[in-house]
N, C-alpha and C positions, 0 to 999 in steps of 0.2 A: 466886576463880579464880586459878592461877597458870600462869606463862607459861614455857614451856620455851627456854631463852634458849643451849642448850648450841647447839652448830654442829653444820650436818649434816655427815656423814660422808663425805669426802671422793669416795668414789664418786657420791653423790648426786649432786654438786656438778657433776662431770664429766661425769654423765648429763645435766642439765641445760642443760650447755652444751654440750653436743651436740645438743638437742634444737631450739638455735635455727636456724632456716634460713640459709645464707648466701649472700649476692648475688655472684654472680658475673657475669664478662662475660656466660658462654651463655646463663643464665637471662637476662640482662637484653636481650640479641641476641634470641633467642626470644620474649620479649612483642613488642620492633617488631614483627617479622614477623606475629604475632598479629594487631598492630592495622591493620600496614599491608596484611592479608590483608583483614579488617575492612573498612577503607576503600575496597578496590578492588569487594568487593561489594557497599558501598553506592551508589559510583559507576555500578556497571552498571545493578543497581536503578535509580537514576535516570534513566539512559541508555534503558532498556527501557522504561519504565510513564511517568513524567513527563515526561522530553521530549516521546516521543510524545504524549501528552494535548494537551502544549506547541504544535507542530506541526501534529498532527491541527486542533486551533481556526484555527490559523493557514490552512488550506487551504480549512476552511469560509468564511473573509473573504476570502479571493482568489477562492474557489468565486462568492461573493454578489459582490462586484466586476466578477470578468469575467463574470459574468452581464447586469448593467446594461451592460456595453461591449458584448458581443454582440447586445443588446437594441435599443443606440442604432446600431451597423453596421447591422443589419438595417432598420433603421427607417430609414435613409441611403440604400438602396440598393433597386432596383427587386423586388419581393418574390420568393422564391422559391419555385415550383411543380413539380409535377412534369411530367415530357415526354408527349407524347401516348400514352407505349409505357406512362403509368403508373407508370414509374421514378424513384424519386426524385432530388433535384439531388445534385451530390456536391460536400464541403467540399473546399477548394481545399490543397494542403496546405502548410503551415506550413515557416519556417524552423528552425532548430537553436534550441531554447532554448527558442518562441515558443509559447506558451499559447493556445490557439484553439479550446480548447471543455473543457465539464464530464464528469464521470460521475455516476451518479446512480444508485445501487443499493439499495433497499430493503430489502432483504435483510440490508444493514449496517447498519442502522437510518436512523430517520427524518431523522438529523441527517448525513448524510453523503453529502458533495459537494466532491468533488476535480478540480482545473483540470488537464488535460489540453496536452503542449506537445508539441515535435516533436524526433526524435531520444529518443535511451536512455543518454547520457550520464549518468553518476553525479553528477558534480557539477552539471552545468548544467541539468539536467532532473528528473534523478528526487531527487534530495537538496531540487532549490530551489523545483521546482513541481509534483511530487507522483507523475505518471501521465507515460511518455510514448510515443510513439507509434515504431514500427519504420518507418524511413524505407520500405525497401524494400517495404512494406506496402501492402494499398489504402487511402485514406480516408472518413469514414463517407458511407453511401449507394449506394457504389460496389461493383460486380460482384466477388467476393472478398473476400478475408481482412484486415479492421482491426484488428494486432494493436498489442495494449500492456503494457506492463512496468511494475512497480512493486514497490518495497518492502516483505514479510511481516512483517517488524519492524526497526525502528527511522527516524526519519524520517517520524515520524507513521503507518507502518505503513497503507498505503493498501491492500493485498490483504492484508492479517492473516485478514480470514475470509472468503478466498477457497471453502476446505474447506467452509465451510455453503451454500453455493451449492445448490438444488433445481432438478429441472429445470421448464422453464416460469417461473421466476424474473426479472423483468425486469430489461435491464441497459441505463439509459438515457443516449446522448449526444446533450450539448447542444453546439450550435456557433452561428451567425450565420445559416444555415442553414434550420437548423431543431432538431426533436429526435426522434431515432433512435431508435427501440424495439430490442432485441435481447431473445429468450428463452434462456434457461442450455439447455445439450442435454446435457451430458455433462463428466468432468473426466479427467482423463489424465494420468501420471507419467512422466517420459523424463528423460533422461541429459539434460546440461547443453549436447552438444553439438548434439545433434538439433532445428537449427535449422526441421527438415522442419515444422514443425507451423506456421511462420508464411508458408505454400506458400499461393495462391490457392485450392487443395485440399489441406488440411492433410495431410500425408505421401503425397502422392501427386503426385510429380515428373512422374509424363507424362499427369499431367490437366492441359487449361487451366482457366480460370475459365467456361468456353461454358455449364455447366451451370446459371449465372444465379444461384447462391447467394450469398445478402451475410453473411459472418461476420463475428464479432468474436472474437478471440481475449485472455485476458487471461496472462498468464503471470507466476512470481515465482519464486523460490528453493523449494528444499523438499528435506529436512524443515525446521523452524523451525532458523533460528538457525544454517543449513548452505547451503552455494550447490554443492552435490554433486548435486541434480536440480532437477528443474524441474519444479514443479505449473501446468499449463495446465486452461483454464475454455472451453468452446466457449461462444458462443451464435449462434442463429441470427434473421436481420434478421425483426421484424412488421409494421412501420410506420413512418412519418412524419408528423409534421404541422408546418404553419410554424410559426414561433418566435412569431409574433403571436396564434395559437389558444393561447398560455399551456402547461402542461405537461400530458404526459400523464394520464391519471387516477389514474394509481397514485402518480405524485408528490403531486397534486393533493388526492389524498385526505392524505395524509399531510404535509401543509401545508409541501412542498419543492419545490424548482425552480422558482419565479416568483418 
């Protein structure tokens, strides 16, 4: 075998070194961006799915906490019944900040139990204790409308599946109280300003509460991921029983809220 040892031809030569890529600033501008694009959706990704996970756990241990506090206030305190009329007692209502009773929705599965506090403050309520209660609102038990706000995503995402909600659905709150049965009736989409839905008769300014209905209202952003409306959740009151008769049966079956 012989080896051809003569030089390419100088075109060759030149094609050749044309052919190499050369690094410039854009190209190298261009990959950061690439990667710092990269990073920014891995961070939301985290932000979105793992935090939340993060959080969500963290509600269930406040959830199980202030349930034992509730348990031991009640147990302190001359028990609660309802009035001769049949009416249940009504939870006393809370300070700005202050966590004074759970939610309990099956619906969200079996593992899900969010501490409820007073006011709708971003930072001090809904970011730090999960669910919180509309001052101007009534509180559980009482004639009218208990509504509450929470987060659809992020921050442990406490009404994330608020949309699977069916009607006849139980939506249970615990307080010191007792524990509040609500059934889901209906769900409803409105403008962000249309505070009319959290009315003692939900959009209906010149009804009072006379008509004796106990609601619960849950309300959160919508669509995902936008605070442009508002997805609101009716339900309406079933029951009560004291905090000492243990949880309803639907919790009860599904080995939550005791």
């Amino acid at each position: 075998m012989t080896v051809d040892a003569r030089p390419a031809p100088a075109g060759a030569r030149r094609r050749r070194r044309r052919s190499r890529p050369r690094v410039t600033v854009v190209g190298v501008l261009g990959e950061l961006l690439i990667t710092a694009g990269v990073l920014v959706l891995l961070f939301i990704a985290w932000q979105q799915w793992f935090n939340d996970l993060v959080v969500a756990d963290e509600h269930r241990d406040q959830a199980s906490q202030l349930s034992q506090q509730l348990e031991q206030q009640s147990a302190e305190a001359p028990p609660a019944t309802t009035d001769p009329a049949g009416d249940p007692p009504v939870t006393a209502a809370p300070a700005d900040g202050q966590a004074f009773g759970n939610l309990y929705v099956p619906r969200f599965g079996a593992d899900y139990a969010v501490p409820i506090g007073g006011g709708t403050s971003t930072v001090r309520t809904l970011n730090k204790i999960g669910i919180g209660h509309y001052d101007e609102t009534q509180m559980p038990g009482e004639v009218g409308n208990f509504g509450i706000a929470a987060h659809r995503t992020t921050y442990g995402a406490p009404f994330n599946a608020v949309a699977d909600l069916r009607p006849g659905d139980e939506i249970v709150v615990q307080t010191a109280d007792g524990w509040y049965t609500y059934r889901f009736r209906n769900l409803q989409y409105v403008q962000a300003t249309q505070v009319s839905v959290l009315q003692p008769v939900p959009d209906a300014p010149d009804v009072t509460a006379a008509s004796g209905e106990r609601l619960i209202t849950l309300t959160s952003c919508n669509p995902m991921f936008s605070a442009r409306e508002r997805i609101v959740a009716y339900g309406v009151f079933d029951s009560w029983q004291p905090l000492a008769d243990g949880p309803p049966a639907s919790l009860a079956a599904a080995g939550i809220g005791g």
